[in-house]
C-alpha positions in Angstrom: -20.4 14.6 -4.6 -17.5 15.1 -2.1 -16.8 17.6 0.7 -15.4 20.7 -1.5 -11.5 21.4 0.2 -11.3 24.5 -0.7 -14.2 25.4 1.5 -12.9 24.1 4.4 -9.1 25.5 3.9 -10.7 29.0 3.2 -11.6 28.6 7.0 -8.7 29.1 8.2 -8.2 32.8 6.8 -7.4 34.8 9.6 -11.1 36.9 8.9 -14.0 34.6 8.0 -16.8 35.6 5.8 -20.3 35.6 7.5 -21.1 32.6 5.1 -17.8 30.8 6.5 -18.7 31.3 10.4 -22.4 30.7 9.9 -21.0 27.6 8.3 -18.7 26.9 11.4 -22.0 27.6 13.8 -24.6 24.9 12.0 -21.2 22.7 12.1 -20.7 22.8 16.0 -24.6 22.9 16.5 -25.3 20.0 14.1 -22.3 17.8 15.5 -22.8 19.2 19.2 -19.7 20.3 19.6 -20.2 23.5 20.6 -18.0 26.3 18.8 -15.5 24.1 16.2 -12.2 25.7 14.8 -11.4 24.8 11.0 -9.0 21.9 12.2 -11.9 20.5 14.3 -14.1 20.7 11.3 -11.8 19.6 8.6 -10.9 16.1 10.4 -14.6 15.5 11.6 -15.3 15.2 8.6 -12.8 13.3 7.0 -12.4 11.1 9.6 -16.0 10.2 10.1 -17.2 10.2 7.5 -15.1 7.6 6.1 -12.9 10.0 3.7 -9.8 8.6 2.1 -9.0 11.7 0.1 -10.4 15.2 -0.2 -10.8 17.1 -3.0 -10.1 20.3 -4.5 -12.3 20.9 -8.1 -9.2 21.0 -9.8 -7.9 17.7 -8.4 -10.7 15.9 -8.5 -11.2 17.1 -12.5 -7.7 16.0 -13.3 -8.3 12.3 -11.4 -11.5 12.1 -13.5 -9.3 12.8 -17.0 -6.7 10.4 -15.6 -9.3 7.4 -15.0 -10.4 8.3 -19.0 -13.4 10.5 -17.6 -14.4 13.4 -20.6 -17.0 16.4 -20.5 -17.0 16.8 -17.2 -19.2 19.7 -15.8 -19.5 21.2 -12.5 -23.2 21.2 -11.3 -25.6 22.1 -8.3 -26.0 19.5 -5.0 -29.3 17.4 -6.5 -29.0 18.6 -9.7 -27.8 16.8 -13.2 -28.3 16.8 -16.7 -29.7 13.3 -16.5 -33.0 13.0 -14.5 -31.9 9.0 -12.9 -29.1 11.0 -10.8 -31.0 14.0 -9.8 -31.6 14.0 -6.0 -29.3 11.3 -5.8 -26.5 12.9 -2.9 -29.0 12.9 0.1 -26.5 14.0 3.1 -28.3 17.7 3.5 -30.9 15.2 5.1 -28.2 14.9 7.8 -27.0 18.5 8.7 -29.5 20.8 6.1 -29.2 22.2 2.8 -27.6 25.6 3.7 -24.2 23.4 5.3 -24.4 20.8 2.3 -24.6 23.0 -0.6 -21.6 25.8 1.4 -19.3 22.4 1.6 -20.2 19.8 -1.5 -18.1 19.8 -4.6 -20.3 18.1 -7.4 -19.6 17.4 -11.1 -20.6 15.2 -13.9 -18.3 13.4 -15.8 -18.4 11.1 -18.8 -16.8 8.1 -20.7 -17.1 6.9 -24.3 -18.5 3.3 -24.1 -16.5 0.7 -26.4 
């Protein structure tokens, strides 16, 4: 599970969705920082939360096939195909499951043991 960077770049379109500014209100209100812009947003949560690299799904699918990573599937925040990882990603504890499932990218990905 990572913070999905799509999401946040789609906040900076010049008309917001209601499920982008609701998004931008639970941000500021979780946070308490008031009303956040997009850049606000985008760093608090890189910064600190310890981020080195945000991801894209198509980015972070072609780093998985590059570290030898095969079948990889997109899935729902808490769920997965094997029950030991379901539940696993815990951070909607923090700031609620409405802002965690808007902003986390989640997929499943596989290797061949040798």
């Amino acid at each position: 599970a990572t913070p999905n960077l799509e999401k946040y770049t789609g906040l900076f379109s010049d008309t917001l969705t209601p499920e982008q500014a609701e998004f931008l209100d639970r941000f500021g209100s979780v946070f308490k920082m008031g009303q956040v812009s997009p850049c606000v947003a985008l760093n608090h949560i890189f910064y600190n939360w310890g981020h080195r690299f945000l991801y894209t799904y198509d980015e972070l699918i072609a780093a998985l096939e590059r570290a030898g990573f095969k079948q990889i599937i997109p899935v729902s925040v808490g769920e997965s195909y094997h029950d030991a990882l379901r539940g696993i990603e815990q951070h909607w504890k923090f700031y609620g499951v409405e802002m965690n499932d808007y902003e986390t990218l989640v997929v499943e990905a596989s290797k061949e043991c040798l």
